[in-house]
N, CA, C and O of each residue as an XYZ file, in Angstrom:
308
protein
N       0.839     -1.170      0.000
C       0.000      0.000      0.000
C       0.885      1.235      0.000
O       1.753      1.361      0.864
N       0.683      2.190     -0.984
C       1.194      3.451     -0.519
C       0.595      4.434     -0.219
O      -0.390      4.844     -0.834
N       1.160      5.037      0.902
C       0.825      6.231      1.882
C       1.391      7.217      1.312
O       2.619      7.279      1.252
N       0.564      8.193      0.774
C       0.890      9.905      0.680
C       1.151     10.682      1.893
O       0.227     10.700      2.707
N       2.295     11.373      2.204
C       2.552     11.291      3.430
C       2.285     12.780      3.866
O       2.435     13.205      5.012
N       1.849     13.534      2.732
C       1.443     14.694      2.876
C       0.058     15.021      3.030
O      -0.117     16.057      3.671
N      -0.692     14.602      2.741
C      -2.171     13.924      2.686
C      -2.471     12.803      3.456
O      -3.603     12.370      3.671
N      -1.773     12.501      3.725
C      -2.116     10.667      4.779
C      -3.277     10.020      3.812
O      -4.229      9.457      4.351
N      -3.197     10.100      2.449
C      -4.020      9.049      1.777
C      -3.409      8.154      1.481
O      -2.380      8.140      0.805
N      -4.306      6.773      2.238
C      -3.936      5.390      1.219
C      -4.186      5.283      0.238
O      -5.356      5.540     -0.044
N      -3.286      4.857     -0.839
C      -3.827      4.389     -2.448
C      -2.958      3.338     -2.815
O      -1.735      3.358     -2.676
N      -3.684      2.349     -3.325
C      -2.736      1.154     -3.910
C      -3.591      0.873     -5.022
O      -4.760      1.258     -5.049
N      -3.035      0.193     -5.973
C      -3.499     -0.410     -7.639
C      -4.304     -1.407     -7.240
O      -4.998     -1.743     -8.200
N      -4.679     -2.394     -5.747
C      -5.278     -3.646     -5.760
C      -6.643     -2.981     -5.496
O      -7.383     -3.823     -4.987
N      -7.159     -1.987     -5.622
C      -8.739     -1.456     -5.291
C      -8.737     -0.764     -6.546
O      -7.926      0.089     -6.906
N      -9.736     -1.217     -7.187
C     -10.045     -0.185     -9.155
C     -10.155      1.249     -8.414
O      -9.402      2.157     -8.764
N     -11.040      1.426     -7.453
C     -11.246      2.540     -7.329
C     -10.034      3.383     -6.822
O      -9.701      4.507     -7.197
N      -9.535      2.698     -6.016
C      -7.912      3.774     -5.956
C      -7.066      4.088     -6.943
O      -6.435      5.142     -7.011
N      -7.015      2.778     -8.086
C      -6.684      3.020     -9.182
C      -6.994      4.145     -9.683
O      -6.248      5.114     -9.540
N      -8.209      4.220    -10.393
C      -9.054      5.603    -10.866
C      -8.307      6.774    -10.541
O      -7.705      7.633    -11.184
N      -8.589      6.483     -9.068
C      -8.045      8.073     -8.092
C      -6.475      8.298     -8.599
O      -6.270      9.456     -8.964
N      -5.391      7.454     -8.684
C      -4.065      7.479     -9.236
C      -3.962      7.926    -10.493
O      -2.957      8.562    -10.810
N      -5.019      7.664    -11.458
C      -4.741      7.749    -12.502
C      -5.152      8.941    -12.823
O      -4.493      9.544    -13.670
N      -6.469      9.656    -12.171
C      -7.019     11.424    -12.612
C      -5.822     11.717    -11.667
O      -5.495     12.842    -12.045
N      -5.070     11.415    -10.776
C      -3.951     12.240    -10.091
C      -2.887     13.035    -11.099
O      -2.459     14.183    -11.217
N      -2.690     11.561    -11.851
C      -1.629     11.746    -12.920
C      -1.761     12.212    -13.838
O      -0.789     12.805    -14.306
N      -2.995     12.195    -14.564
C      -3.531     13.037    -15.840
C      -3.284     14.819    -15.443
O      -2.694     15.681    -16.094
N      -3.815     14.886    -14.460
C      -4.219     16.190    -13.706
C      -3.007     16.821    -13.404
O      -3.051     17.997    -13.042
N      -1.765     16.153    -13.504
C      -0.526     15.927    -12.563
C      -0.201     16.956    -11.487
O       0.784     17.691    -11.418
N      -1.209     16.856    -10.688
C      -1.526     17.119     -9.299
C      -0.575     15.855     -8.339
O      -1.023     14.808     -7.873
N       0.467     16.243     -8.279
C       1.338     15.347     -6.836
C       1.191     13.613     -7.396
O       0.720     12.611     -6.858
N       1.641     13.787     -8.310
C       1.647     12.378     -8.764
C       3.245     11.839     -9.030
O       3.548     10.766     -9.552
N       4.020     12.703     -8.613
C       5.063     11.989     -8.517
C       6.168     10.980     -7.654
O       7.169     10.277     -7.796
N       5.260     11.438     -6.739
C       5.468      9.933     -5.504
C       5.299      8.862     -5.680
O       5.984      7.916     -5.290
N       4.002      8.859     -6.526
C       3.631      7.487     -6.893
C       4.628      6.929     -8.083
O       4.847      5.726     -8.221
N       5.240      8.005     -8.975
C       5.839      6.919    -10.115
C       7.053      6.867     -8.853
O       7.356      5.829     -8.264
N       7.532      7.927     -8.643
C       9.076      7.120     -7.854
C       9.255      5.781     -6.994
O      10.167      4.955     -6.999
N       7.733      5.872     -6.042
C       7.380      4.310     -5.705
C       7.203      3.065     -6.525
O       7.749      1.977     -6.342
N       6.467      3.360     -7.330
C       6.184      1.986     -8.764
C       7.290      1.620     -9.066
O       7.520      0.414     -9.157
N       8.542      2.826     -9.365
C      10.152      2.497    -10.054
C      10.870      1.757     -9.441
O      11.713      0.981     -9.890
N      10.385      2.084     -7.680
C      11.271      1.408     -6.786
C      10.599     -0.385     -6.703
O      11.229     -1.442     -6.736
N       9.180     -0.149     -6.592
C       8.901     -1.298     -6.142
C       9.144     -2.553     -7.323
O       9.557     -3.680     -7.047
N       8.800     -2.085     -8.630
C       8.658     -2.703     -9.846
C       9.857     -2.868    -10.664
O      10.798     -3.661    -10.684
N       9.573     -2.065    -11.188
C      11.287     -1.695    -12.470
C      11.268     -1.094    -12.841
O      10.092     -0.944    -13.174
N      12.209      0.177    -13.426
C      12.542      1.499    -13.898
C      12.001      1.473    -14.847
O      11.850      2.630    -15.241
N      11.356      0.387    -15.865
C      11.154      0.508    -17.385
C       9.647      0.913    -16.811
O       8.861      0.675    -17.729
N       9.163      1.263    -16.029
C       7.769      1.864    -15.361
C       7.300      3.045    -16.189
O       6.365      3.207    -16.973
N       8.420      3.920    -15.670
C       8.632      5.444    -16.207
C       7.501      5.984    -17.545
O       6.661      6.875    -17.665
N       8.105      4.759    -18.502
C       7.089      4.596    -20.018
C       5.735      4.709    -19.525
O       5.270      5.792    -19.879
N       4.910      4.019    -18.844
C       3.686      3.772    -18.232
C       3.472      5.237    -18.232
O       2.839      5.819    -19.112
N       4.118      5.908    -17.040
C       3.665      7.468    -16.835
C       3.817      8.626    -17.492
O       3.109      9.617    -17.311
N       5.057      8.516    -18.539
C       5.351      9.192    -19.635
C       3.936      8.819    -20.275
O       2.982      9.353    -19.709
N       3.661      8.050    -21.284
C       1.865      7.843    -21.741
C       1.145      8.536    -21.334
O       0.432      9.319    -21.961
N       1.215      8.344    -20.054
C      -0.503      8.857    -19.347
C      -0.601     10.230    -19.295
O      -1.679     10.824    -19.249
N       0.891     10.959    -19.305
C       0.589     12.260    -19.178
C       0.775     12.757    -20.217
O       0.767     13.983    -20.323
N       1.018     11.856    -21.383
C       1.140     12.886    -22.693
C      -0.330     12.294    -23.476
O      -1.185     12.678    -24.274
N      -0.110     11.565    -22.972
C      -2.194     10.742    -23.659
C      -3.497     12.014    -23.083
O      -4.373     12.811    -23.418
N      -2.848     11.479    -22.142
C      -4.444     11.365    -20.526
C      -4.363     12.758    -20.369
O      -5.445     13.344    -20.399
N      -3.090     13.610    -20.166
C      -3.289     15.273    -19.619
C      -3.024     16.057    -20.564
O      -3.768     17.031    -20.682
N      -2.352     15.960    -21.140
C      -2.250     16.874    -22.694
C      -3.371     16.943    -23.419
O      -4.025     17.977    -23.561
N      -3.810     15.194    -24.205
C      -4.188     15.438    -25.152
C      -6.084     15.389    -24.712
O      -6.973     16.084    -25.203
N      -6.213     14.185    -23.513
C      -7.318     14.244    -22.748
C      -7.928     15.001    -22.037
O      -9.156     14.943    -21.967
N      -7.245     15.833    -21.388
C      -7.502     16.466    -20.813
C      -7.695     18.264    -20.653
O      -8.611     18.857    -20.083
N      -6.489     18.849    -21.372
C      -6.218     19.954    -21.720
C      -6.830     20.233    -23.113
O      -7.332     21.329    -23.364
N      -6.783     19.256    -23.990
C      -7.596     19.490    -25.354
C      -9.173     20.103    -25.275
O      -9.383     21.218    -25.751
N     -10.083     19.462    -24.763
C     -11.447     19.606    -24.328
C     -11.439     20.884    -23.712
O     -12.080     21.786    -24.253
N     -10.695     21.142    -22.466
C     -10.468     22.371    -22.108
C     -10.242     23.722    -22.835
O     -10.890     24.743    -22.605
N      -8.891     23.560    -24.054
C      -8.760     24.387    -24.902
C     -10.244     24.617    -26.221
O     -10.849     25.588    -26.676
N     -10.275     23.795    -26.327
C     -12.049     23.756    -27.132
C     -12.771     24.526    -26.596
O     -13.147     25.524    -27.210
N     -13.109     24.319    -25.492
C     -14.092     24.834    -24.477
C     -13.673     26.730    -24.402
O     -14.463     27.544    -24.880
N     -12.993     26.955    -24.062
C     -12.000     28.143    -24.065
C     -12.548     29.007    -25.419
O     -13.273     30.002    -25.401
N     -12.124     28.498    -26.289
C     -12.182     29.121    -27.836
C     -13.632     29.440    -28.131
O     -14.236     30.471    -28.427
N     -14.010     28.014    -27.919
C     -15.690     28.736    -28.177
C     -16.487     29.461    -27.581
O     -17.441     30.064    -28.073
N     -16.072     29.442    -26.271
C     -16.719     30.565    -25.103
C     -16.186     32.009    -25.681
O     -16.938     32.957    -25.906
N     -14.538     32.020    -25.917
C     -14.233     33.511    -26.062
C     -14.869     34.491    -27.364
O     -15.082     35.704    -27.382
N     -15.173     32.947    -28.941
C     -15.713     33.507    -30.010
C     -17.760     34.209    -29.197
O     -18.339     35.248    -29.514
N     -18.135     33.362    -28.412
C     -19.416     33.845    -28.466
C     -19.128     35.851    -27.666
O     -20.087     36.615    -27.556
């Protein structure tokens, strides 16, 4: 289990729903870097790839895209 030690939240990958919560952490990249430095340690460095993805998938293009849309068409009205 890992403990956010700034937050005292538990989150581990064996509950979907904590999952979830890890994963809008990382999209959002709101303090999500504890968690990859833990995964690297616990797992294997070739991890890194995993979170590189998610934040160029999930927060760039998922996340910030919709946003920038949203933006443009509000400022044209």
């Amino acid at each position: 289990m890992i403990t956010n030690k700034a937050y005292n939240i538990p989150t581990n990958f064996n509950n979907i729903i904590y999952s979830f919560g890890l994963m809008l952490k990382t999209v959002t990249m709101d303090d999500w870097s504890w968690v990859m430095y833990y995964t690297i340690r616990t797992f294997h460095p070739i991890v890194w790839i995993y979170y590189v993805l998610i934040i160029f998938v999930g927060g760039f293009f998922g996340f910030n895209l919709p946003i920038a849309v949203f933006k443009t068409h509000f400022s044209e009205m």
